[in-house]
C-alpha positions in Angstrom: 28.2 -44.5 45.8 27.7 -41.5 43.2 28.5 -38.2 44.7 25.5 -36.2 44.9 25.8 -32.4 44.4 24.4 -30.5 47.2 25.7 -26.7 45.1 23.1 -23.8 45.3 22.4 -21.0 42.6 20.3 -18.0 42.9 17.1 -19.3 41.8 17.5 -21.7 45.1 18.2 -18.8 47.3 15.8 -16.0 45.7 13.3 -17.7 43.1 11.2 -15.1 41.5 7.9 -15.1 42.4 5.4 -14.4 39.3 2.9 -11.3 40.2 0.0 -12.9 41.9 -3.1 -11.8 39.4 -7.2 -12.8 40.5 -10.0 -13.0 37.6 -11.1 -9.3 38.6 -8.1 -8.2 37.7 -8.1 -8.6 34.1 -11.7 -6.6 34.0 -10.9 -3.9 37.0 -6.9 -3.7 37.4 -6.4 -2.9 41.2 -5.8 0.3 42.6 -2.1 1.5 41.9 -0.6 3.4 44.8 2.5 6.3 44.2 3.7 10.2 45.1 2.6 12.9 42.4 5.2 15.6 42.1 4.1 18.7 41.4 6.8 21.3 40.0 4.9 24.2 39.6 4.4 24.3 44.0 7.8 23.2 44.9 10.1 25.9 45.8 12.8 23.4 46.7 13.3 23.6 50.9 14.3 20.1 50.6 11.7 19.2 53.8 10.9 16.0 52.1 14.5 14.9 52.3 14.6 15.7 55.7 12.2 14.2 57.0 12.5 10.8 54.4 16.4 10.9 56.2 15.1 10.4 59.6 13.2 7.4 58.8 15.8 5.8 56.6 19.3 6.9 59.0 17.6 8.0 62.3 18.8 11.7 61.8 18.7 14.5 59.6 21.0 13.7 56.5 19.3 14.7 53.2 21.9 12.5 51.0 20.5 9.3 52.9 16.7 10.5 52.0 14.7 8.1 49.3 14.0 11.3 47.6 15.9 14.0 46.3 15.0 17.9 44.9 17.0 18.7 42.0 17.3 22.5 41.8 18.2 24.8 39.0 18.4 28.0 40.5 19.1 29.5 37.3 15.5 28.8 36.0 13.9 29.0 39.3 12.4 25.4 38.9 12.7 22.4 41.1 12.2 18.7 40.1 11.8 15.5 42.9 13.0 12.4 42.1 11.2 9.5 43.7 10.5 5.9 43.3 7.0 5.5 41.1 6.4 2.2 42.3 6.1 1.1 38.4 3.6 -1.6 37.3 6.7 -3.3 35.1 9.7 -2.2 37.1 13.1 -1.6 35.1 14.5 -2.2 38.4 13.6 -5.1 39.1 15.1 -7.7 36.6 18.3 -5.5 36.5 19.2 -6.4 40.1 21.9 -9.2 40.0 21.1 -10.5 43.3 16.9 -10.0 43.2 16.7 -7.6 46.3 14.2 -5.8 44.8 10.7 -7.2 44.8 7.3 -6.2 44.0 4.5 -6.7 46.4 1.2 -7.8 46.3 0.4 -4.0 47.3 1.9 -2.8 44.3 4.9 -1.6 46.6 8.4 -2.1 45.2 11.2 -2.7 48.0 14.5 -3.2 48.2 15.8 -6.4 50.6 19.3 -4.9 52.3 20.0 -8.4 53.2 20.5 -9.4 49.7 21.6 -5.7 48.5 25.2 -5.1 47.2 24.9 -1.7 46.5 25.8 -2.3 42.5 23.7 0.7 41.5 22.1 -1.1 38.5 18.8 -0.6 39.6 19.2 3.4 39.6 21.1 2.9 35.9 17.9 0.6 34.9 15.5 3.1 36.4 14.2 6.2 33.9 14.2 8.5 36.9 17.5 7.1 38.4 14.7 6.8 41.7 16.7 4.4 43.5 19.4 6.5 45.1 23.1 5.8 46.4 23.9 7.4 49.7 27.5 9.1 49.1 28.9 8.6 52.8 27.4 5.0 53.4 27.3 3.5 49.7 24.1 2.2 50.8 21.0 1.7 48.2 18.0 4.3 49.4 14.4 4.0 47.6 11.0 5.2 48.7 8.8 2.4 50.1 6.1 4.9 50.6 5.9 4.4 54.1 4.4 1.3 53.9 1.1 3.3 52.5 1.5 6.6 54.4 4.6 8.8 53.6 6.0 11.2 55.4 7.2 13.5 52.7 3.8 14.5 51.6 2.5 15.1 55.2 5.4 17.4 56.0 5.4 19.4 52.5 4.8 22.6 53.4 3.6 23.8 49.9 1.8 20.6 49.2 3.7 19.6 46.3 3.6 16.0 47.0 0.3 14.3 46.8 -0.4 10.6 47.8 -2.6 9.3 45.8 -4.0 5.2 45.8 -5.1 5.3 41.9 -8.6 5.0 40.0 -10.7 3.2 42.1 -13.1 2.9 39.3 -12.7 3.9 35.4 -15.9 5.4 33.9 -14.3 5.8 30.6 -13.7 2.1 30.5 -17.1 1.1 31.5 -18.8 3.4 29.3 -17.2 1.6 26.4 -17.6 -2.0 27.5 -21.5 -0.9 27.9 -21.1 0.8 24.3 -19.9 -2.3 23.2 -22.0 -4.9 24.8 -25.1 -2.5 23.3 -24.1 -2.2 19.5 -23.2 -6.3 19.4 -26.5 -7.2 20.9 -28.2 -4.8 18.3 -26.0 -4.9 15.6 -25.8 -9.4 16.0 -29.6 -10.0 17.2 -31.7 -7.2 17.2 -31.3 -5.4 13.5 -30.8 -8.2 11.1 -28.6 -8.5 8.5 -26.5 -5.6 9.8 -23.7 -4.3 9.9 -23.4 -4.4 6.0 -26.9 -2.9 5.3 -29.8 -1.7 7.1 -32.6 0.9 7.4 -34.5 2.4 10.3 -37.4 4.2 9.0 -36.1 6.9 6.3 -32.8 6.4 7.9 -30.2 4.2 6.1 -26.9 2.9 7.1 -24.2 1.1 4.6 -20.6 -0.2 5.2 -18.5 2.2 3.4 -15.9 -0.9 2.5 -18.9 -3.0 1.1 -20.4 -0.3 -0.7 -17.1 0.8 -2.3 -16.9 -3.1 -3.4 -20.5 -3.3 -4.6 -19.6 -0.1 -6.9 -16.9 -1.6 -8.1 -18.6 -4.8 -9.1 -21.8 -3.2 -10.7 -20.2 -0.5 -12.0 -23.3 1.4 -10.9 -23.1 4.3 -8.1 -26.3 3.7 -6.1 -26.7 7.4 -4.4 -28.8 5.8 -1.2 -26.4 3.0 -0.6 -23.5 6.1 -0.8 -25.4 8.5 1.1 -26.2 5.6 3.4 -22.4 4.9 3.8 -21.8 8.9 4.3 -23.1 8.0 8.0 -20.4 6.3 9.4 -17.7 8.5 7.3 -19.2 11.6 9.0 -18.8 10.1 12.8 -15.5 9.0 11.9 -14.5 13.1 10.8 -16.4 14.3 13.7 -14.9 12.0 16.8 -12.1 9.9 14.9 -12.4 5.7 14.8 -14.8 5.8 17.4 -16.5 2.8 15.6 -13.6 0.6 16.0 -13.6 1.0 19.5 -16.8 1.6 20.9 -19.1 0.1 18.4 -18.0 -3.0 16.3 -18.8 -6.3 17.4 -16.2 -7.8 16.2 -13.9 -5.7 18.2 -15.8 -6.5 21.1 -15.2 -9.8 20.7 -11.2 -9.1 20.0 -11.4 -7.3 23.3 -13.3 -10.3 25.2 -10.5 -12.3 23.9 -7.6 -10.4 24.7 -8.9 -10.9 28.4 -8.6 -14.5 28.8 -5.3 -14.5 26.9 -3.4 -12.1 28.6 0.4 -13.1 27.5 0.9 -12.7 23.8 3.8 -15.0 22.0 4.6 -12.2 19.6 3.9 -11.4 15.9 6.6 -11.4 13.4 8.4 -8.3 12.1 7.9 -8.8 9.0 4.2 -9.3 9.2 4.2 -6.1 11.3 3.2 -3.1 8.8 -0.1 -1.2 9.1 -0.1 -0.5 5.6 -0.8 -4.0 5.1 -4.7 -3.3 5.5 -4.9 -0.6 2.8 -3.4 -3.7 0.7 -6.3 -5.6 1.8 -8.6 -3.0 0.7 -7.5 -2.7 -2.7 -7.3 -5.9 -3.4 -11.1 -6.5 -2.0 -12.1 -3.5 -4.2 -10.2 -4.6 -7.4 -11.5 -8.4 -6.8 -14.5 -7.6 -6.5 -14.3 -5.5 -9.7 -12.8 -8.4 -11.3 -15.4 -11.4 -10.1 -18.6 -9.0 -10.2 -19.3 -9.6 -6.8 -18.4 -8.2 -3.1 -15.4 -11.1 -2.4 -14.2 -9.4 0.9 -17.7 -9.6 2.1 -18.1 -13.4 2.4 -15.2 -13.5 4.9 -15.7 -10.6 7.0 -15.6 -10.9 10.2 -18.0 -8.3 11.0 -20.2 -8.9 8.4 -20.3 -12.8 9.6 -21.4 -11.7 13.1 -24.0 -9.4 11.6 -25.4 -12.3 9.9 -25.3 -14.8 12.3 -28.5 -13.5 14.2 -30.9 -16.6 14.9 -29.8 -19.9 16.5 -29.8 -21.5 13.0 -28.1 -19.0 11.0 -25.6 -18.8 13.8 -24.2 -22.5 13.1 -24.5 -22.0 9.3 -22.4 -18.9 9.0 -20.1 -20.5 11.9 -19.3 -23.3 9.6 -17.2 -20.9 7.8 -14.9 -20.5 11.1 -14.4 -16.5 10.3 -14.7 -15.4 13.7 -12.9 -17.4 15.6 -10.1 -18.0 12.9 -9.4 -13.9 13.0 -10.0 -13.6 16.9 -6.9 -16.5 17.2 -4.7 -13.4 15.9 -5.1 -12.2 19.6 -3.2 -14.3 21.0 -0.2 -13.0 18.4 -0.5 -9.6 19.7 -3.7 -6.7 20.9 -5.8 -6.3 17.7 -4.2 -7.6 15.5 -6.6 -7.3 12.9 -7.8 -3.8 13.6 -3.9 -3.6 13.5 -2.6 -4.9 10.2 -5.3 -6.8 8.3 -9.2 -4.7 8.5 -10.0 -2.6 5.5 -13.1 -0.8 7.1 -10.3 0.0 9.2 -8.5 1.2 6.5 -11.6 3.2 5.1 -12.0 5.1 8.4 -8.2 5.6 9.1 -8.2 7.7 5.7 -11.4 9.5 6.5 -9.7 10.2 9.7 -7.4 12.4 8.2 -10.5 15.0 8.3 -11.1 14.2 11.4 -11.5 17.1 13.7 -10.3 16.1 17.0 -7.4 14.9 18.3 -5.4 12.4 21.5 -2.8 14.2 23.1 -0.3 13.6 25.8 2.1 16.0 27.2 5.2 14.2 28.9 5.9 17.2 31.1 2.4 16.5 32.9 3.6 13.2 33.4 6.4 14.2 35.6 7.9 10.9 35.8 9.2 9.2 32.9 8.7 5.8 34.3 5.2 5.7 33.8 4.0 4.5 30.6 0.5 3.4 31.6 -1.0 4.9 28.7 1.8 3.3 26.1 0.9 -0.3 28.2 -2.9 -0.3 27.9 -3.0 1.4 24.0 -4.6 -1.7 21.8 -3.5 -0.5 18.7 0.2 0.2 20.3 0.6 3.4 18.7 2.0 5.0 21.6 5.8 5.7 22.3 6.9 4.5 25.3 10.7 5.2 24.6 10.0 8.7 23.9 7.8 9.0 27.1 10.9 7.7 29.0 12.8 10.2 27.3 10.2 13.3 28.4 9.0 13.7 25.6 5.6 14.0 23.7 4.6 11.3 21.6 2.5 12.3 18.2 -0.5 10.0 18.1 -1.1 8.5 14.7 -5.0 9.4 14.8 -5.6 7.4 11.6 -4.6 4.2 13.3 -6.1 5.5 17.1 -9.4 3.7 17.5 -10.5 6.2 20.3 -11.2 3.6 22.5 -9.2 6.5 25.6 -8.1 3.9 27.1 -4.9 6.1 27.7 -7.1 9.0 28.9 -8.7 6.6 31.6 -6.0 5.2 32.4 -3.4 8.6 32.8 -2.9 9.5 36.4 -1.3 12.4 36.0 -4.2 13.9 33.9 -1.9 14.3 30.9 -3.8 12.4 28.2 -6.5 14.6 26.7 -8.7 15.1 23.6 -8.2 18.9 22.0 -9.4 19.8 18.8 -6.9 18.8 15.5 -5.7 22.6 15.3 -4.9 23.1 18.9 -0.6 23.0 19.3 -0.1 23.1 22.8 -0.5 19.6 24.9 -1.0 19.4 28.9 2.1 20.6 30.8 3.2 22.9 27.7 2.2 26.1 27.7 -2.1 26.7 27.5 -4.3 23.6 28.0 
């Protein structure tokens, strides 16, 4: 009789459990619950460690809190340390034994049954949040009370503020409305758009079509220039707004990236955003070359322009453009607003006259755990490492397609839009 092996291994004992996630959630992310610090009111009495002690050892022992007030009396400033509850916890996955879990209520605990006091998770953790208590060895971390802590109803100076999140993001459906708008006008109201069309005395071009149809007739056509200005001047005035709140095709990038919410990765090599001014060139010079606009016949947003109509529809879907290019989502976010559009290219250079400006100050953020705004960036131009670090990342505003999805999604008020010569950024100096 074969000897059966009756062994057991950690998946057995603790299997991780995936993060539970319902259809609304990929449209409306659920509220996100967590302490905001603020420095500026603390004057360090330590009453949140107090009374965080008594719930944790029964008596009042600061070292066994969940929190802890770092003071530098020398500056006169005070910073809390505290669990954030992150929507991707660095904790998590470093714990050998998985006694840290996150739960359905966006909660992350720590199981003392399973807990060997290793200390990885508070090496793992940005903030260090998870806390060893010196006399007991044992693993401390803020649970938020289950929902109502006690640290911000007993701060005397209110520096501790419970907050449950956004409950609803009017940035966000601004834009979706924005979009929805422009691809119902742009695809089946004004035909023939968005290469070329006229409203009355009013004229609109694409700039990348009319820089090829220059280059192929040799002829500058002042209307069709003047008509192209249009879009050139929004882009100096409020950035790449176009890309994100306007063009169908990126609305249907964005429709995409919903239903395919894991992304299998896109190869290094592939990844430079100089790769669209390449595109451009060579779509300019070919058309020079051929005598005709040869970018044109597979652009994507061109192809959705044209499609209006049930018939035209299936013709210009024979050529697959649209959902050969929206595939790329599934490589990574935007791909080709990231690495391949060259009316993305045109704007990103106009942008460099643009005269506003994304910002985020990491001192506003107060945690360096949260990187909300580096998570939900489409275009991933935002630094996370350097956020973690506490410092300011310098938003590339050339490949930003002002969709503010970072300033929607901030909750900490730290991502804003100042004008291109203001210096400061929130939590530094004047804002």
């Amino acid at each position: 009789m074969a000897e059966q092996d009756f062994s057991l291994n950690l998946d057995d004992l603790r299997p991780r459990h995936a993060e539970k996630r319902h259809l609304s959630d990929y449209f409306m992310p659920r509220r996100h619950s967590f302490i905001i610090f603020h420095p500026d009111r603390c004057t360090g009495c330590g009453a949140c460690e107090m009374i965080c002690s008594t719930r944790n050892v029964e008596r009042v022992a600061p070292a066994s809190a969940s929190v802890k007030v770092v003071r530098d009396e020398k500056e006169g400033k005070n910073f809390s340390i505290l669990c954030q509850h992150c929507r991707k916890p660095l904790c998590l996955p470093a714990c050998p034994t998985r006694a840290i879990e996150k739960g359905d209520d966006g909660i992350v605990r720590i199981d003392k049954l399973f807990c060997t006091q290793c200390g990885l998770c508070t090496m793992a953790c940005p903030a260090a949040a998870p806390i060893k208590d010196p006399g007991s060895q044992e693993i401390h971390k803020c649970d938020l009370c289950e929902g109502d802590p006690l640290c911000v109803k007993h701060c005397p100076e209110n520096a501790l503020t419970f907050t449950r999140g956004k409950g609803f993001r009017w940035i966000k459906a601004l834009r979706w409305t924005s979009q929805l708008i422009s691809f119902l006008l742009l695809v089946m109201v004004f035909i023939g758009t968005f290469c070329y069309f006229k409203t009355g005395s009013i004229s609109f071009a694409c700039p990348t079509g009319t820089l090829q149809n220059i280059a192929s007739s040799g002829t500058v056509v002042l209307v069709s220039v003047s008509s192209a200005l249009a879009l050139l001047i929004l882009t100096v005035l409020a950035g790449r707004l176009f890309c994100g709140w306007v063009c169908p095709f990126g609305f249907v990038l964005d429709l995409v990236d919903k239903i395919t919410p894991r992304k299998i990765g896109w190869p290094s090599f592939l990844k430079s955003r100089m790769t669209k001014y390449g595109v451009l060139a060579g779509a300019v010079g070919g058309s020079y070359a051929l005598g005709f606009q040869v970018f044109c016949v597979v652009c994507p947003i061109g192809t959705l322009c044209r499609s209006y109509g049930l018939q035209s529809f299936f013709k210009s879907a024979e050529l697959a453009i649209v959902p050969a290019l929206a595939s790329l989502e599934i490589a990574q976010r935007r791909s080709w607003c990231r690495y391949f559009c060259p009316v993305g290219a045109v704007l990103g250079l106009t942008a460099l006259l643009r005269l506003i400006k994304i910002v985020i100050g990491a001192k506003r953020c107060k945690k360096f755990s949260c990187i909300q705004c580096a998570e939900v960036c489409p275009v991933g131009i935002i630094d996370a490492d350097k956020l973690r670090e506490g410092l300011s990342p310098k938003i590339p505003m050339t490949e930003c397609i002002m969709c503010m999805r970072c300033i929607d999604r901030c909750p900490y008020d730290a991502a804003k839009i100042r004008f291109r010569w203001q210096k400061a950024v929130p939590g530094e100096g004047r804002t």
